[in-house]
N, C-alpha and C positions, 0 to 999 in steps of 0.2 A: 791123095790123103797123106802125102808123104811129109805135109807142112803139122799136120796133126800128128801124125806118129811120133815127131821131134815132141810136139807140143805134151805128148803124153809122158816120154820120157822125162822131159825136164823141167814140166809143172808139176808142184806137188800139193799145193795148200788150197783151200777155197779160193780165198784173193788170188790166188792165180789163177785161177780159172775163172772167175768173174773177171778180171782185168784180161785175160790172155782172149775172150767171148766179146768183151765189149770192143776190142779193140781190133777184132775182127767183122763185127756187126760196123765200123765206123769203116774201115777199107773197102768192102765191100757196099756203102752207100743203100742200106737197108731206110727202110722207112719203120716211123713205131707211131703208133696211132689207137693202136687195141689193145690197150692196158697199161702202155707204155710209156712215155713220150720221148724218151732218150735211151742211147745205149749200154750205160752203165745199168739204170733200171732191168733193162732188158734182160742185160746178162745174168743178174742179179736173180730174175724167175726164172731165166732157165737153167739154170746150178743147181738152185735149189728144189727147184721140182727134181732131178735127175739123182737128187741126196735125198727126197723125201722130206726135206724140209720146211720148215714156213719160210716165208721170205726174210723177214726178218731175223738176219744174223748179225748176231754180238762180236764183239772186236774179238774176243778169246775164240767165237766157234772159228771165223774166217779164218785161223790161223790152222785150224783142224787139218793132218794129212789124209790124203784119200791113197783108197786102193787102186791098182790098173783096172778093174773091173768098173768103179766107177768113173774114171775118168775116161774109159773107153763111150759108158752115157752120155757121159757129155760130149764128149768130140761128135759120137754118132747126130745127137739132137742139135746139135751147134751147127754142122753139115747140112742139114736136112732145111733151118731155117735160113741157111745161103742160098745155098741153091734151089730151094722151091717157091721164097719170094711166099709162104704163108704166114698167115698172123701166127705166133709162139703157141696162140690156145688152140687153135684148130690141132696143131703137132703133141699137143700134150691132153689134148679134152678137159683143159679146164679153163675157167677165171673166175676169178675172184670179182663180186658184185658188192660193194657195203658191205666188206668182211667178209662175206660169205661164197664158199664156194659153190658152183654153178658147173653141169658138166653141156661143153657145149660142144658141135662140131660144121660141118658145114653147109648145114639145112638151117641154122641161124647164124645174124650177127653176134661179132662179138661183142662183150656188152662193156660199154664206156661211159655212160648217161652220167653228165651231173646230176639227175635226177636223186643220187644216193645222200648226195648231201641234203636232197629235200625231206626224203626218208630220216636223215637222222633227225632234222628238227621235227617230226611229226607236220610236214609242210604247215609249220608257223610261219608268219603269222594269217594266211590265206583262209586254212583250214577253218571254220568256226563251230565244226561237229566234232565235238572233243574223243567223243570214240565212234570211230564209222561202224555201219554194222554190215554194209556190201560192201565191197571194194572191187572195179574193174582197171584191168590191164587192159588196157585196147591194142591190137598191134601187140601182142607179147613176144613172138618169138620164142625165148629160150625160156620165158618165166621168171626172168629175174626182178624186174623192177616190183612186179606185182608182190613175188615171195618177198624181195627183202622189206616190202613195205608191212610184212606181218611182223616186224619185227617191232614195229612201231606203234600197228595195233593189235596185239599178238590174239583178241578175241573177234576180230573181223571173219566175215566168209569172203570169199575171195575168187569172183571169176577170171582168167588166163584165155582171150579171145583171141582168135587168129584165123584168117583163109587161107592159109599152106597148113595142110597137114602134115606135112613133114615137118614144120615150125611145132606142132604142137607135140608132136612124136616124144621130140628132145624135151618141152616143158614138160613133158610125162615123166620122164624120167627123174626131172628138178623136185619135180613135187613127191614122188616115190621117195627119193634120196632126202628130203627132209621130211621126210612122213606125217605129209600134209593133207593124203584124202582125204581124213575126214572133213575141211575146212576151205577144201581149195578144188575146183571142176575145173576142167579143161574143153573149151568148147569153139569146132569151129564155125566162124559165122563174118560174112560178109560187113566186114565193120559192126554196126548194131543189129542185123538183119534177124538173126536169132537167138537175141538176146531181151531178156526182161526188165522194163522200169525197176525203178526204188533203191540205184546206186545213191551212197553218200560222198564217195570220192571215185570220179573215172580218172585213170593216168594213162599217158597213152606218150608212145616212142615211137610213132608212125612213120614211113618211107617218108625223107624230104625232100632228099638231095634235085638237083636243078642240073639240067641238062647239062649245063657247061662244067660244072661240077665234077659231075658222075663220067663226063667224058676225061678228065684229069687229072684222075683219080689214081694213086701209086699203085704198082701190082696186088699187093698185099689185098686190096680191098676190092682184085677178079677173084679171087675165092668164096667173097661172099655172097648171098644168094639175091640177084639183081632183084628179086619184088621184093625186098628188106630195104633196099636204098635209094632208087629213082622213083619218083611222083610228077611227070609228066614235065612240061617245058621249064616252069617256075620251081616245082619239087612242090608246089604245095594241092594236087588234086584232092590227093586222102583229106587231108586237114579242111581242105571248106565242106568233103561230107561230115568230118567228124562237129565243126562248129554248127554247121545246119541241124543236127541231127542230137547234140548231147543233153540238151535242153528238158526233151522229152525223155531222156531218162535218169536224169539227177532228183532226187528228192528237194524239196524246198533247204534251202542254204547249204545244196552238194555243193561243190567245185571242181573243174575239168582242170590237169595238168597237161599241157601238153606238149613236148620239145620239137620246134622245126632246126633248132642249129641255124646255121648259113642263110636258111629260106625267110630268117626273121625280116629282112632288109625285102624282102619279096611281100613278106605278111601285111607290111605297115602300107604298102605302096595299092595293093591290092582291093583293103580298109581303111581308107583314109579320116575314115568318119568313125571308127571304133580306135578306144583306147584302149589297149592290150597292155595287161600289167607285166611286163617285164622282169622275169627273178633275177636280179644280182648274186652270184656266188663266191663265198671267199677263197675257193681252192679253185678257181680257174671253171670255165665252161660259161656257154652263153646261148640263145635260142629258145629258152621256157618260159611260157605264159601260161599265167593264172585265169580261170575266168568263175563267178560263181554262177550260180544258175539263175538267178535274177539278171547278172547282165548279159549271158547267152540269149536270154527273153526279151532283152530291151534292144538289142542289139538282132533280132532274128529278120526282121529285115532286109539289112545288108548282107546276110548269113543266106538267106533263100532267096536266091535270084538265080 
């Protein structure tokens, strides 16, 4: 610690300690993937979580001097993401989802989904039920995609599905911390196993990743919880129950969101005779298809075999 002690001494302002973090994060060959994708960002949340503050800092705050007590924060959480090779949220219990924070730990992923940019357009132009009145998360995890999508239909009910009870522990917590009982259940169930028809929009983040994948996969992402990220040789098991299977619980002109990432090149090869409408996003990400429930029907077929 005797490289941080100097660091404590004779860093005094935010920018230096965002630069003196990031520039540690890059020596040491960190990987960033969970909320992240670079080390300036990086360093960037963990300063400021450790100052209480939003991420975003103005040219005048970066200039702010700190006390030894917090820059002792920082060096401590700066330490801890070297050496234990964890994602930043697992060490801090938090991410940030489409604005919103999320307390998460390591009974879920951390959450990264393009998804949010679908959330922000009210998944236009796919959607054709201008306010849904159920909403399912399939696969939720931590809760996130599902809560932030109430942002979108703030008068939706909203079920948060999952077969790890531990996964649903923490969405307990998500839905508590935005004081959503009244509008939001937490229920676990074997994919749709007990779960009730008359959704208008199912979203789902379900396990995709593919063997070869998940086998070369940087440390950061053995902390996560393995039935959160492998789906069998391809990654896509879960995914052909969930397209067998959504059909029967979308109302007439629901639509099924669903992200496989990486597995998409595995999806089309799988399917050759469906066309999967593919979301393009303007801020990066890729792997989500749209489907309505008319073509989940036209297409069930291929889907139950």
């Amino acid at each position: 610690m005797s490289h941080y002690q100097e660091a404590i001494e004779e860093l005094h302002s935010i920018i230096d300690w965002v630069r003196f973090s990031a520039s540690e994060f890059e020596r040491h060959g960190l990987f960033y993937g969970h909320g992240t994708d670079n080390p300036w960002d990086e360093a960037i949340s963990l300063v400021t979580h450790c100052l209480n503050m939003p991420p975003q800092v103005t040219s005048e705050q970066a200039q702010c001097r700190l006390i030894t007590d917090e820059k002792l924060s920082i060096a401590k959480l700066l330490h801890r993401r070297i050496l234990e090779r964890k994602p930043l949220a697992y060490l801090t219990n938090q991410a940030f989802f489409a604005g919103m924070p999320f307390y998460v730990d390591e009974r879920v992923l951390v959450p990264r989904s393009p998804l949010a940019e679908m959330i922000e357009h009210r998944f236009a132009p796919w959607n054709k039920i201008e306010e849904p009145q159920r909403i399912l998360d399939l696969c939720c995890g931590s809760g996130c995609i599902g809560i932030a999508s109430l942002q979108a239909f703030p008068d939706a009910q909203l079920d948060l599905a999952d077969l790890s009870r531990d996964a649903l522990d923490v969405a307990e917590i998500n839905i508590d911390h935005h004081g959503l009982w009244q509008q939001v259940a937490a229920i676990q169930s074997d994919l749709f196993n007990e779960l009730q028809p008359g959704y208008d929009l199912i979203v789902s983040n379900p396990p995709y990743v593919d063997e070869e994948d998940l086998s070369a996969m940087p440390d950061e992402y053995q902390h996560e919880p393995a039935m959160g990220l492998g789906s069998g040789v391809d990654g896509l098991d879960i995914t052909r129950k969930i397209l067998a299977q959504a059909a029967d619980y979308l109302n007439d002109g629901g639509l099924l969101v669903v992200e496989v990432g990486n597995s998409c090149v595995h999806l089309d090869e799988a399917f050759p005779e469906v066309a999967f409408n593919w979301v393009e996003f303007e801020r990066g990400g890729h792997g989500v298809f749209v489907m309505t429930k008319e073509e989940l029907q036209q297409n069930r077929a291929h889907f139950c075999v």
